[in-house]
C-alpha positions in Angstrom: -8.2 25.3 12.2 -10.5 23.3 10.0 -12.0 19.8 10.6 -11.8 18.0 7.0 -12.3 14.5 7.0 -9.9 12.5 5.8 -10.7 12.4 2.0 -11.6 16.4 1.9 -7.4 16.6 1.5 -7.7 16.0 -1.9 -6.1 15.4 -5.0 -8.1 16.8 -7.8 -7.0 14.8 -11.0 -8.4 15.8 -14.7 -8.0 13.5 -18.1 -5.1 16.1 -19.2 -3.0 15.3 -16.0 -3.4 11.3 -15.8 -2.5 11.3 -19.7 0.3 13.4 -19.4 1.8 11.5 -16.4 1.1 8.3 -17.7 3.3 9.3 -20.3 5.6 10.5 -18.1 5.6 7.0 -16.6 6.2 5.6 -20.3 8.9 7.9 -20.9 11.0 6.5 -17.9 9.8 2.7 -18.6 10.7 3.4 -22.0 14.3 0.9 -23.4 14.3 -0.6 -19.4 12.5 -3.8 -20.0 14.9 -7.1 -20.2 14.3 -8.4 -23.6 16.5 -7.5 -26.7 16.4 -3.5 -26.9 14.8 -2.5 -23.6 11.4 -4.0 -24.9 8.6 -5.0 -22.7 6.8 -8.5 -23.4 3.5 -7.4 -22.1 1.3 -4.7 -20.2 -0.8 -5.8 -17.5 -3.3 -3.6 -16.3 -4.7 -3.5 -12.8 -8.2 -2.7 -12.6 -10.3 -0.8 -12.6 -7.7 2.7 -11.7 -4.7 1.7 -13.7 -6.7 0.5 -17.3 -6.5 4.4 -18.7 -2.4 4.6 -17.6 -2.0 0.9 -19.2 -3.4 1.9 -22.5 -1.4 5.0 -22.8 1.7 3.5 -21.8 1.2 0.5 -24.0 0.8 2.8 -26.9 3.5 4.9 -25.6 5.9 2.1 -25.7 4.1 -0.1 -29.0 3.3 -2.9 -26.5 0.6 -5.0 -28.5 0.1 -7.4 -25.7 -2.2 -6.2 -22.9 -4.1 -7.6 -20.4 -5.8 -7.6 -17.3 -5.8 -8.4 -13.4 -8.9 -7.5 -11.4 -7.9 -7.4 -7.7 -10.4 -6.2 -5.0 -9.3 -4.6 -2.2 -11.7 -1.4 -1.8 -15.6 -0.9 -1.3 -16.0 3.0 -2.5 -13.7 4.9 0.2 -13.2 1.9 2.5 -10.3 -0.8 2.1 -10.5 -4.5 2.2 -8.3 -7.4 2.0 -7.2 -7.9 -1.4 -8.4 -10.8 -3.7 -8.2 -11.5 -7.2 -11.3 -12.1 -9.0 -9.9 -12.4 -12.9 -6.0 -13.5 -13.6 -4.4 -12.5 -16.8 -3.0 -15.5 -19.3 -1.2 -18.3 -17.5 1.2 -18.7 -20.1 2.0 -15.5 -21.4 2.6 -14.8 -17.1 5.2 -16.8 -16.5 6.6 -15.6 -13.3 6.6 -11.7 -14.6 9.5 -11.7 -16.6 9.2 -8.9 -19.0 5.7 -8.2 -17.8 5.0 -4.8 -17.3 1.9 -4.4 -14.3 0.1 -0.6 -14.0 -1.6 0.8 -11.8 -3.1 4.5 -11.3 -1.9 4.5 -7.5 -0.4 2.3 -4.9 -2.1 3.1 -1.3 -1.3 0.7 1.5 0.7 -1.3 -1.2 -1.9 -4.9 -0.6 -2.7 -5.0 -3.9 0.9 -5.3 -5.6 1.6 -7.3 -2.7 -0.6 -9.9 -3.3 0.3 -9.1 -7.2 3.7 -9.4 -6.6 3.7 -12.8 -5.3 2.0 -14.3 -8.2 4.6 -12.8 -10.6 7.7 -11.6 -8.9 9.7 -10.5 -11.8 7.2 -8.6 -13.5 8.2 -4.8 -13.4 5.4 -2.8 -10.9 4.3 0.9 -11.9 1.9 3.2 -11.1 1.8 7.2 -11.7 1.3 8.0 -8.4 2.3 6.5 -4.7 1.8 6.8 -1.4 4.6 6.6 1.2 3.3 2.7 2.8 2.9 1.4 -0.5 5.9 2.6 -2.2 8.3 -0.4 -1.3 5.9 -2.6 -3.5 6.5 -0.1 -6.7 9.8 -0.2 -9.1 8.5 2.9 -11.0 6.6 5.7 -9.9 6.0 9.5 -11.3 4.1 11.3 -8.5 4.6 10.9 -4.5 1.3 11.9 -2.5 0.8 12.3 1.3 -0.6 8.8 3.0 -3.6 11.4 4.2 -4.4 12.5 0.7 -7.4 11.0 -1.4 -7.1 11.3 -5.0 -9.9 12.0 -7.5 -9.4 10.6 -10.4 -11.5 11.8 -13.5 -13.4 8.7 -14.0 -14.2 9.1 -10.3 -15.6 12.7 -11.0 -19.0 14.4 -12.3 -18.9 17.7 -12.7 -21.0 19.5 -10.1 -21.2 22.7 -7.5 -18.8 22.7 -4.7 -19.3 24.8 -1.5 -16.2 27.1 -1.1 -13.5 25.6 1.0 -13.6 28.8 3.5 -17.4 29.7 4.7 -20.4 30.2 2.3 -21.0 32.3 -0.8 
């Protein structure tokens, strides 16, 4: 038996795989949204993780309207209580209606919590989800053990790893 530490059960995820899930995530978002012929009003990108999935799924689905929520609620590997440090437009809000909100993953599901209550008819998706945090998602593509950490590219230089069974 090994001893990892928790975030040594990884999740290794390259540019290729976020893009093509993120479409993936399009594809099932795509003619669901509640104005006239499925359409979306808006994207709303959670940053910093779900930024890359936004832009490909607004393109995806020829959203012109995209904007941003910062909401902090992790320092490197260690979570926090969520706060939001930069709303998107008040008006163009509402309470969510037709408001599309992305994220790259939902952990402990505080973040689209606090989200949520701010706008509770917007639609919540990320491309991957963790088992606590999946009540606060209506779309998801990819289901991931609580225990697993995932690398995302942005997250990742490329470097030598020591071989996951003794030395070389």
């Amino acid at each position: 038996m090994t001893d990892r530490l928790p975030h040594e059960k990884g999740f290794h995820v390259s540019w290729d795989q976020i893009h093509r899930d993120s479409r993936a995530l399009a594809w099932r978002l795509d003619g669901k949204g509640p104005l006239e012929g499925g359409a979306w009003k808006a994207v709303v990108a959670i940053t910093r993780g779900g930024m890359a999935p936004a832009m490909i799924i607004s393109r995806e689905l020829d959203i012109r309207t995209v904007d941003t929520i910062s909401v902090k609620s992790y320092d490197h590997q260690t979570q926090s209580e969520a706060h939001v440090l930069k709303s998107p437009d008040t008006a163009m809000m509402g309470d969510g209606t037709g408001i599309l909100v992305i994220d790259d993953l939902v952990d402990s599901g505080r973040t689209l919590e606090l989200v949520r209550q701010l706008y509770p008819k917007a639609h919540f998706a990320t491309v991957y989800a963790k088992p606590k945090g999946k009540p606060q998602v209506d779309s998801y593509i990819t289901e991931v053990s609580q225990d697993t950490w995932i690398f995302f590219p942005w997250d990742m230089a490329l470097q030598y790893v020591e071989p996951f069974r003794g030395t070389v």
